[in-house]
DOVO-884768 format. One record per residue (C-alpha): residue number from 1; x, y, z. Coordinates in nm, 4 decimals, padded with zeros to 6 digits, always signed. Layout:
BEGIN
nr  u  v  w
NUM  X  Y  Z $
...
***
This chain:
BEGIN
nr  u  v  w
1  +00.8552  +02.6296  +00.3036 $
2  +00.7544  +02.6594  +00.6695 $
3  +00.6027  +02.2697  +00.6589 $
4  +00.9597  +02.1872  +00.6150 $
5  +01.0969  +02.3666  +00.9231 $
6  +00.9182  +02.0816  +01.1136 $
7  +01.1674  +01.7266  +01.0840 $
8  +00.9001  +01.5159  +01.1670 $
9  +00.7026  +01.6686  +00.8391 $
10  +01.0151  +01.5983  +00.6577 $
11  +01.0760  +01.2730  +00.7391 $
12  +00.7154  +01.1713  +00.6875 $
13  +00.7350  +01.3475  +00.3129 $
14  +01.0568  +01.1395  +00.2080 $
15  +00.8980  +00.8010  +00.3818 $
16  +00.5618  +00.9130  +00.2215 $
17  +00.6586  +01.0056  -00.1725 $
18  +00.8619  +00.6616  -00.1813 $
19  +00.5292  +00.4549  -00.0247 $
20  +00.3497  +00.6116  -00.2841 $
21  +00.5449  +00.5464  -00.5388 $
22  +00.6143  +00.2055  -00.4551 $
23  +00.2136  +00.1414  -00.4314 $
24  +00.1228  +00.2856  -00.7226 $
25  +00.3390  +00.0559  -00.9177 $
26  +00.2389  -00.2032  -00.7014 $
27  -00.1151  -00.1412  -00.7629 $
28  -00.1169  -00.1962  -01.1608 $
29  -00.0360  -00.5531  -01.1132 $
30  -00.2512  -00.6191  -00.7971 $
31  -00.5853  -00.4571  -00.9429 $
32  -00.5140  -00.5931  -01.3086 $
33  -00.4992  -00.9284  -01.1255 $
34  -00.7941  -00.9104  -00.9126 $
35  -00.5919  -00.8785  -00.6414 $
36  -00.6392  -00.5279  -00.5296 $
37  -00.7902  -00.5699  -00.1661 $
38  -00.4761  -00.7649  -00.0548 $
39  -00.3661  -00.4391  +00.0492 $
40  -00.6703  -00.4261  +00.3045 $
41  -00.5905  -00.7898  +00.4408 $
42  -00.2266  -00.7268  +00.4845 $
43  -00.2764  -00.3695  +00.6929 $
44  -00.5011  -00.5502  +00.9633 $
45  -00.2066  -00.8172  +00.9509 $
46  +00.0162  -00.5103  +01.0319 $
47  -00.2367  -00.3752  +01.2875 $
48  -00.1901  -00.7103  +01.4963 $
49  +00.1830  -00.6959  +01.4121 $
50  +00.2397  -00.3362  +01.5575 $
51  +00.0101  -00.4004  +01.8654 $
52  +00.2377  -00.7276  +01.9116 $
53  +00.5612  -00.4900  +01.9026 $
54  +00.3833  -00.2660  +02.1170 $
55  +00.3127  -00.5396  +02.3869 $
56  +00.6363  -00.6246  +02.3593 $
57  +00.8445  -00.3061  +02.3614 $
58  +01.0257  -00.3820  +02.0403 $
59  +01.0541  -00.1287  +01.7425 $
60  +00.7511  -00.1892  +01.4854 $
61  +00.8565  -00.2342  +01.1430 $
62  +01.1012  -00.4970  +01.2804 $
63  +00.8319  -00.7302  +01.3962 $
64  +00.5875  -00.6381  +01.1219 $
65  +00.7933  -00.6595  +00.8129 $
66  +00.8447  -01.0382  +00.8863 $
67  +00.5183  -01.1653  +00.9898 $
68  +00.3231  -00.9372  +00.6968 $
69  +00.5326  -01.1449  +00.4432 $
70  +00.4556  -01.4588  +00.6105 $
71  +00.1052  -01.3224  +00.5659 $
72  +00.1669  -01.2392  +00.2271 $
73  +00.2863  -01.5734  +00.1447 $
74  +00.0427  -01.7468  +00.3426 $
75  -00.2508  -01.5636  +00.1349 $
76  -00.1262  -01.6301  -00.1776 $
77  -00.0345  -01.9969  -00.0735 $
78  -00.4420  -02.0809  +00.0092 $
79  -00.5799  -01.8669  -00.2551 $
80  -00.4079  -02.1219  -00.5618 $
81  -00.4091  -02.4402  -00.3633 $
82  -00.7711  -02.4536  -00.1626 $
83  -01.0762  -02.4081  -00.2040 $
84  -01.1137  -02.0711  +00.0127 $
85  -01.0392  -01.8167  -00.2816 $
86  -00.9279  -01.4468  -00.3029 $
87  -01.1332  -01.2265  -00.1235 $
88  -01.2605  -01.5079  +00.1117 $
89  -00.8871  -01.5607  +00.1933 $
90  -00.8581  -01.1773  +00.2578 $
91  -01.1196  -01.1782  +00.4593 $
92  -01.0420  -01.4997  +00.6859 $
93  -00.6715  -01.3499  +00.7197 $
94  -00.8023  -00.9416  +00.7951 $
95  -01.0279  -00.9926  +01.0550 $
96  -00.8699  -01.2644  +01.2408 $
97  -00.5260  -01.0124  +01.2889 $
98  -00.7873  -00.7408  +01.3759 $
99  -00.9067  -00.9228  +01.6307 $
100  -00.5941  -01.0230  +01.7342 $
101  -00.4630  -00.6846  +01.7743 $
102  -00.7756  -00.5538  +01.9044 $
103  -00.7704  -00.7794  +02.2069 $
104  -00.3511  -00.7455  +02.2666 $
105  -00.4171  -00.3199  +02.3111 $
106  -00.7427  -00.4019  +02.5016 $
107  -00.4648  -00.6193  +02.7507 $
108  -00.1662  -00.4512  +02.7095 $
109  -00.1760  -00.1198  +02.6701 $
110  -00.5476  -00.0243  +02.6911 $
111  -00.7566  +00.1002  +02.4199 $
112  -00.6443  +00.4753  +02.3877 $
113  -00.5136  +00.6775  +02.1256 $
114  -00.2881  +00.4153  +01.9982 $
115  -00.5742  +00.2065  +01.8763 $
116  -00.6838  +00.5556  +01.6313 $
117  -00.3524  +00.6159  +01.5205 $
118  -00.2812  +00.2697  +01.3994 $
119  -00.6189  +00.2552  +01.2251 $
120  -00.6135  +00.6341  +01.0670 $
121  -00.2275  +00.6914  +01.0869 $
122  -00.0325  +00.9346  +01.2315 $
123  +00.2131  +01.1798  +01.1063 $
124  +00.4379  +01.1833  +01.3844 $
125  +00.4575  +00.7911  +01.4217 $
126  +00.8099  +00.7820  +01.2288 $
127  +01.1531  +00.8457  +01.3946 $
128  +01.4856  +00.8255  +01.2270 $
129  +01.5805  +00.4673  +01.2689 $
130  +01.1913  +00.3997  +01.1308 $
131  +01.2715  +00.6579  +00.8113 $
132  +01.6322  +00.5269  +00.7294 $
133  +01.4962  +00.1677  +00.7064 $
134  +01.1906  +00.2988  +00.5191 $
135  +01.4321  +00.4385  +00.2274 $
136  +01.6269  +00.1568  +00.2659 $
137  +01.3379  -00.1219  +00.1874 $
138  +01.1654  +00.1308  -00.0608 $
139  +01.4630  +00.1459  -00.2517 $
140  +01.5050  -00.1974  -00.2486 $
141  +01.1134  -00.2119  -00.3469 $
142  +01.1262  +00.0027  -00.6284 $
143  +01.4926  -00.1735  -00.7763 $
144  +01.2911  -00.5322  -00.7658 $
145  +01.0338  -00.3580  -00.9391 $
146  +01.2726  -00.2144  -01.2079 $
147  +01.4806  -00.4954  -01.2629 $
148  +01.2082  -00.7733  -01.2729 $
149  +00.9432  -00.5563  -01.4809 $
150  +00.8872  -00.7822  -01.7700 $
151  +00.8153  -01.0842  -01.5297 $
152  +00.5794  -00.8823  -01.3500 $
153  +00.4040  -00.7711  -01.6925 $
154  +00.3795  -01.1293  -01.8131 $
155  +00.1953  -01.2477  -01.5170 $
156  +00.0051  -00.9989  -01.4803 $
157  -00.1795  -00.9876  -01.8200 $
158  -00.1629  -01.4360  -01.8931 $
159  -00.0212  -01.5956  -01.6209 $
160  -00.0915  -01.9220  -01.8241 $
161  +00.0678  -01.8220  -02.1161 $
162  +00.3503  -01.6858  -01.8857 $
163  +00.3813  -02.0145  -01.7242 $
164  +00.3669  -02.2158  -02.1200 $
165  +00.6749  -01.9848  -02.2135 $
166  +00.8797  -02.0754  -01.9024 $
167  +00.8569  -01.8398  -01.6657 $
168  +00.8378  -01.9340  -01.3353 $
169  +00.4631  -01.7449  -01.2772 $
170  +00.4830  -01.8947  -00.8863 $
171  +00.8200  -01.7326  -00.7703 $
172  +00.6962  -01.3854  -00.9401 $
173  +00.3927  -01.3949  -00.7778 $
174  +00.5486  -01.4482  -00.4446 $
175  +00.7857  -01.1607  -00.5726 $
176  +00.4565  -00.9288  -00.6020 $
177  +00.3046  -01.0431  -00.2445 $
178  +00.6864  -00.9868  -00.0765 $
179  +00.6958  -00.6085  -00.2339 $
180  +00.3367  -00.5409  -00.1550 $
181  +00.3607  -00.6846  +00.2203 $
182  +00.6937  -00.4219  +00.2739 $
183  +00.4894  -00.1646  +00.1113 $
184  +00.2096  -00.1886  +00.3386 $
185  +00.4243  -00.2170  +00.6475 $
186  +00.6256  +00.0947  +00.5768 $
187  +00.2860  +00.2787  +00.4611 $
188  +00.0505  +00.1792  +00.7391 $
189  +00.2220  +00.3711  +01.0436 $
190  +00.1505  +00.7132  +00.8527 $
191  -00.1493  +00.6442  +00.6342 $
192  -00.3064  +00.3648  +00.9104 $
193  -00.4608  +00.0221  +00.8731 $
194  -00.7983  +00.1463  +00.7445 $
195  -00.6108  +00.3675  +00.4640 $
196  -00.3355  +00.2147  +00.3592 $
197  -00.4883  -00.0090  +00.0410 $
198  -00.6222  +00.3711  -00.0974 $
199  -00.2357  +00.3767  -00.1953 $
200  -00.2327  +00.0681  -00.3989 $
201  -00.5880  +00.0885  -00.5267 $
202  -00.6954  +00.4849  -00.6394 $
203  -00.3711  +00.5728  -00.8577 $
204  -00.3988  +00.2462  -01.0588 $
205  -00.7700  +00.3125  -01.1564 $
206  -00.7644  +00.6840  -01.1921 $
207  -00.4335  +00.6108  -01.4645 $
208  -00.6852  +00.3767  -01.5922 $
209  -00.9384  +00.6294  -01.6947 $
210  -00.7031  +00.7904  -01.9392 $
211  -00.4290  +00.5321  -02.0036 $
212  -00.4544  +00.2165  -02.1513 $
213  -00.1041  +00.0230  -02.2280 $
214  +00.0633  -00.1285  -01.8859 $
215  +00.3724  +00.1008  -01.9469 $
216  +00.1481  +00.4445  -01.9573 $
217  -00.0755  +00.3171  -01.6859 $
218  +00.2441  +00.2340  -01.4510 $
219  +00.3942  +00.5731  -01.5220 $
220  +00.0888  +00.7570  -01.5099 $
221  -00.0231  +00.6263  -01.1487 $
222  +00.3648  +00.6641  -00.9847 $
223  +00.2972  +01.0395  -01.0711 $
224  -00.0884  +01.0693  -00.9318 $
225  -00.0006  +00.9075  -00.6316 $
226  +00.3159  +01.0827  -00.5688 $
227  +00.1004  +01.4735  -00.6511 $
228  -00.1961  +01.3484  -00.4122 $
229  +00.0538  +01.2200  -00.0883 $
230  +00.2459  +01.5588  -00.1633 $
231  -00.0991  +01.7838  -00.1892 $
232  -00.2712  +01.5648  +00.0932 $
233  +00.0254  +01.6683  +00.3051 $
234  +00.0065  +02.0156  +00.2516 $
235  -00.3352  +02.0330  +00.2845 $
236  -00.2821  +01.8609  +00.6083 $
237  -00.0790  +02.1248  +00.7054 $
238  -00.2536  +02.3937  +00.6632 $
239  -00.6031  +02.2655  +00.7642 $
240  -00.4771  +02.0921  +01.0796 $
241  -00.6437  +01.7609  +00.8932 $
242  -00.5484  +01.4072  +00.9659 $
243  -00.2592  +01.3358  +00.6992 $
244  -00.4063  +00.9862  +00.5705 $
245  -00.7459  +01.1125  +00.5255 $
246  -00.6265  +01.4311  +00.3283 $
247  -00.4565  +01.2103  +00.1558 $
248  -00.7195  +00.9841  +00.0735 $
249  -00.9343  +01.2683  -00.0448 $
250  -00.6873  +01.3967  -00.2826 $
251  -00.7044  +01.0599  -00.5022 $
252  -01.0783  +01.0690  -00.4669 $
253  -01.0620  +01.4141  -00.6398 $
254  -00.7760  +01.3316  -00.8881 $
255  -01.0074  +01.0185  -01.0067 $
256  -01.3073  +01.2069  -01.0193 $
257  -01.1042  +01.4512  -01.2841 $
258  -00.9441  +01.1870  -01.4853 $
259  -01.3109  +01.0404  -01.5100 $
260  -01.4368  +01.3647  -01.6232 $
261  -01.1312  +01.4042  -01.8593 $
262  -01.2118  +01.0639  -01.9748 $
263  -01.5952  +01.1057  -02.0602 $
264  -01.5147  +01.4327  -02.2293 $
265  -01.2912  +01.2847  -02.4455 $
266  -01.4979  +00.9857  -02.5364 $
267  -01.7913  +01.2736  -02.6140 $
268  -01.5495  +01.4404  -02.8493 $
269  -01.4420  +01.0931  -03.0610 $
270  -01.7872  +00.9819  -03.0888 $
***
């Protein structure tokens, strides 16, 4: 109860849990799709983003929201119409807004502490006009989610057949990129550049070990995600550890259990 004496803690556990749990239902669709690492190519978007905010004195998620869904767009435009593909088109996208950003800090501010706590996170990066627009958007994250579920199911598991049926698989698709890029953006500031896609990616394959229908999966990795960001932060706490890392660490350990649930289990049947 003393952690929550502290309203920068506070703040960072209400922005954090919703992240989370926005990810982690994110992150069914993305890694079912093949599409897991966009989370890594839209953070060092963000990381050029918030060192362009920074060089120009203007509040962060602002500037990033926009020009990470541009991204977001952008990436899913060249990956279905050229010939540079998926992870080459994460790649081309990443390190050209890392270098970006890199050299903006380098001219701007200098290349200080700013530079770690945009690539590791920091706990004390959000204020309140950053953490009512965070609940706002998550909200608005997590209702898109809700309320376009079975479109999001369909193309993630046959976009063809999707398509055959009538459902418009390109709009949905853009749907999944615009609530991933917001995601990222709200995430990044705590969890940082370099962390960030852990939220997206470890829930949806440690659910995986255990669960197999897209309903139980989904379900299952909103609650790992949201237990790991709420032990990570505690452990944080106490240990004096960065919060993104602890974080990080947490899902390593609550994969390596459902793994070793999982074997155990398959032992047993056979």
């Amino acid at each position: 109860m003393e952690m929550f004496s502290y309203p920068f803690l506070v703040r960072a556990v209400i922005v954090g849990l919703l992240v989370s749990l926005c990810a982690a239902l994110l992150g069914v669709s993305l890694v079912l799709k093949r599409y897991s690492m966009i989370g890594d190519g839209l953070s060092h978007v963000g990381f050029g983003a918030l060192a362009a905010a920074t060089a120009m004195n203007a509040a962060p998620l602002t500037v990033s929201i926009p020009i990470v869904v541009m991204a977001a767009f952008l990436l899913l435009r060249i990956s279905e119409n050229s010939r540079i593909k998926g992870d080459a088109a994460i790649a081309l996208i990443s390190t050209s807004s890392l270098a970006v950003g890199v050299v903006v800090i380098s001219l701007t501010t200098g290349m200080n502490t700013d530079v770690c706590n945009y690539m590791f996170g920091s706990i004390l990066a959000m204020n309140k006009d950053d953490v009512r627009l965070s609940i706002v958007l998550a909200v608005v994250v997590l209702a898109l989610f809700i309320l376009f579920y079975n479109k999001i199911f369909a193309v993630t598991f046959d976009e063809n057949f999707a398509r055959a049926t009538g459902v418009k698989t390109g709009l949905y698709n853009m749907l999944i990129a615009f609530l991933t890029a917001i995601t990222i953006v709200l995430g990044m500031r705590m969890m940082g550049a370099l962390l960030i896609s852990s939220l997206i990616i470890f829930p949806a394959l440690t659910s995986m070990r255990l669960c197999k229908k897209f309903k139980s999966v989904t379900i299952c990795s909103a609650a790992v995600s949201v237990i790991c960001f709420f032990t990570g932060v505690i452990i944080s706490y106490i240990n004096a550890t960065p919060t993104g890392a602890s974080v990080v660490i947490m899902n390593i350990a609550a994969f390596i259990l459902f793994w070793a649930a999982n074997s155990v289990r398959e032992s047993i049947q056979r």
